[in-house]
N, C-alpha and C positions, 0 to 999 in steps of 0.2 A: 398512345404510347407506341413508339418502336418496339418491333421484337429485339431482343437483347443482339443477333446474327447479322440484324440490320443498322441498330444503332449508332454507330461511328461511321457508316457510310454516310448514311442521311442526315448527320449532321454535320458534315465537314462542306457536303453538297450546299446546306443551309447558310452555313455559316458563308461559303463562297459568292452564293447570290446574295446576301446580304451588306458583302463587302461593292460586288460589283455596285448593286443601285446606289450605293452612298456616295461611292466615287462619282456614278453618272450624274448624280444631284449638285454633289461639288462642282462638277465642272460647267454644269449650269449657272451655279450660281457665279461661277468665276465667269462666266461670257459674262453674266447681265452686269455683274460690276466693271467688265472693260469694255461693254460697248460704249459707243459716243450713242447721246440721247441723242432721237430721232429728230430732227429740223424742222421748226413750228413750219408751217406756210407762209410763204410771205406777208399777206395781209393780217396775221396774227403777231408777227412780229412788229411791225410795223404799229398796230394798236401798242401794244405793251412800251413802245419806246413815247409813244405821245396817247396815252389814254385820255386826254382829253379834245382830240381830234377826231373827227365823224368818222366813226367805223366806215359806211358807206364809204366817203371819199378814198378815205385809207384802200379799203376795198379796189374801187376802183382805178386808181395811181399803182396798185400793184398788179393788176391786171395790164394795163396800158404799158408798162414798162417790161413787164415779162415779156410780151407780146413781140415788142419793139427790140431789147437786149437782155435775154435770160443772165448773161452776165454783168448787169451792170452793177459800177460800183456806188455810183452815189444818187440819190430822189432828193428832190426840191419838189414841195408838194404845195401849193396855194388854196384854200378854200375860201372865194370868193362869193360864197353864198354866207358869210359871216359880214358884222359889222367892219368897219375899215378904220375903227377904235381899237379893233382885236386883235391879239396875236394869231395869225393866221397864215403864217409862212412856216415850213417846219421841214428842212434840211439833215436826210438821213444818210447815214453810211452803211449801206445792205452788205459789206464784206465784214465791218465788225460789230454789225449789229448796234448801232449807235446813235443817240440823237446829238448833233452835233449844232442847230442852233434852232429856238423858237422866234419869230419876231412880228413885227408889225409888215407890211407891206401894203403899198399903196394899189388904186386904179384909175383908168384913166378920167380924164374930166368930162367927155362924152361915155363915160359909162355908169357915172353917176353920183351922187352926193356918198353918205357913210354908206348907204347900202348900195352896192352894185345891181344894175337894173339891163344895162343894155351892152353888148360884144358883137366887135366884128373883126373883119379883117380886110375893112377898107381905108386907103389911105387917106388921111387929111381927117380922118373921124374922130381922134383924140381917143379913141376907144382900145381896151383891152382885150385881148383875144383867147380863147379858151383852148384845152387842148392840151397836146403832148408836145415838149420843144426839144432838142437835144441840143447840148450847150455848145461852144466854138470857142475860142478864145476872149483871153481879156484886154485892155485896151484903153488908154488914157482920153477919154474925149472932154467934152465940153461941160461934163456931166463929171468930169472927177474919174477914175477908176471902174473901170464898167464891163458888162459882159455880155458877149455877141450871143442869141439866140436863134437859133432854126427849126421854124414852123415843120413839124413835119408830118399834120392834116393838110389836103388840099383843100381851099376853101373855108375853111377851119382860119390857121393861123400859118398858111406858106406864106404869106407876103410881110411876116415880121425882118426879113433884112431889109426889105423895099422901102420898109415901112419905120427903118432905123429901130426896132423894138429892142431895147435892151435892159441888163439889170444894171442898176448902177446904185450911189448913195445917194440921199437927200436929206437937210436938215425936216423940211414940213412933212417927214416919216420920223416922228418922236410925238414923246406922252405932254411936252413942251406947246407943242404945235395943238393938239387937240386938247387941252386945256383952256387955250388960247383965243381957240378958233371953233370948238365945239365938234368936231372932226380931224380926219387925216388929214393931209395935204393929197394933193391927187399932180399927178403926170400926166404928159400925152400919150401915155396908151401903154409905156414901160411900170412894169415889176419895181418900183422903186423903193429900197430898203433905211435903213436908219443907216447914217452915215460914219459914224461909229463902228459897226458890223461889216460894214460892205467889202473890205478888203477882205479880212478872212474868209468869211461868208462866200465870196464870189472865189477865190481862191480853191475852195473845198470843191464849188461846183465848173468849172472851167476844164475846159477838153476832153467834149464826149461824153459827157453826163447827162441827165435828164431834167427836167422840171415837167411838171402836170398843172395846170391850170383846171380847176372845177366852177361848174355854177348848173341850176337844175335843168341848163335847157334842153328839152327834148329832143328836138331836131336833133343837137350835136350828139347827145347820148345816143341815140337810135342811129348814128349813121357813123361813126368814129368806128375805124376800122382796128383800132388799136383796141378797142372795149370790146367787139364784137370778136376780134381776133380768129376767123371761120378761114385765112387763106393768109398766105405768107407775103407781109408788108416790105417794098420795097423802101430801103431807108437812103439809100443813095442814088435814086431817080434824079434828086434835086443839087446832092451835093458839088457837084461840079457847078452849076450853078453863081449859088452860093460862095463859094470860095473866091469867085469872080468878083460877084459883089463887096467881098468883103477888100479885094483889092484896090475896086473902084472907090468903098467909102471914102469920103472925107472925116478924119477924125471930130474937126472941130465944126460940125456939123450939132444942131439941136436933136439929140435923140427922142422916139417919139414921133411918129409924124411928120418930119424935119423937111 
């Protein structure tokens, strides 16, 4: 108890600090309800939009691409260590957070029946090439509606303009086809999508986007500067290039190894 001399001092004092912390609790609690929740990590968001897509890969697709362009807006991510029966193409929007398409996607004829088995980046191999691509324009060829890719591993996958490597549609990418045929359809060595999808689809990913091609090979893991990301990757070493090539295409050329 207060002496009676001190009583209304020490309680107005009370009463004072008691109002202070309440207020300072409010206003706590008023931040944490106007903060904006804190931004998963890439590779978590990224699971969440396709939880049934290999963590690992996811993982790795948003490493390579952070690497490459911290801002970019859209991933095309392929997991070519799945069957080629599987929906295994899966098409994200990293500005709004979004999975914008799942689908089948083909590989090439030299890389193997439903399972993918072998990748290069030699021409005339009919083969698929692994890695990080950044997209270029779209482009009416031979193939329908398609879209220019560039390799941007050395040795990896640079010689996909050389190499005519593009996305494009095709009918033997359908559940039609492997009913049929007991598998996908396979290309020379292009990303080829259900011809249905492909405009949109290529639309979404078209100038300056990215795709990531996976498969478990060691070599490439262990040596892709995009995944190891230890020193600041030159991305327009080649584009002059390229752009060159892209003037010399011939559209109505066979993409693919052409």
């Amino acid at each position: 108890m207060f002496p009676d001399s001190l009583r209304p001092t020490a309680l107005s004092r009370f009463s004072t600090h008691v109002a202070g912390l309440s207020l300072a609790i409010l206003s706590l609690a008023s931040l944490a309800l106007s903060a904006p929740a804190l931004a998963q990590p890439l590779p978590k968001t990224l699971e969440a939009l396709a939880p049934e897509a290999s963590p690992k890969v996811l993982e790795l697709a948003a490493r390579a691409v952070s690497c490459a362009d911290p801002g970019a807006e859209r991933l095309a991510v392929i997991d070519f260590s799945r069957s080629a029966n599987e929906e295994r193409l899966w098409v994200f929007d990293l500005k709004q957070k979004e999975l914008l398409f799942k689908e089948l996607v083909s590989h090439g004829q030299g890389t193997g029946e439903e399972f993918a088995r072998t990748f290069s980046n030699t021409p005339d191999s009919h083969q698929s090439s692994l890695g990080l691509f950044r997209t270029k324009q779209s482009y009416t060829g031979s193939n329908g509606y398609s879209l220019r890719l560039q390799g941007l591993e050395p040795g990896v996958n640079d010689l996909a303009f050389e190499r005519a490597i593009v996305m494009h549609g095709a009918d033997y990418v359908s559940e039609d086809f492997i009913e049929a045929n007991g598998r996908l359809g396979r290309s020379w060595g292009c990303p080829a999508v259900p011809s249905d999808v492909a405009r949109p689809l290529i639309d979404s990913l078209q100038d300056e986007q990215y795709l990531f091609a996976y498969y478990p090979d060691q070599q490439w893991l262990d040596s892709s500067e995009f995944l190891a990301c230890q020193s600041d990757v030159a991305l327009s070493e080649t584009g002059d290039a390229d752009e060159h090539k892209i003037a010399m295409q011939n559209d109505g050329e066979h993409e693919g190894d052409s």
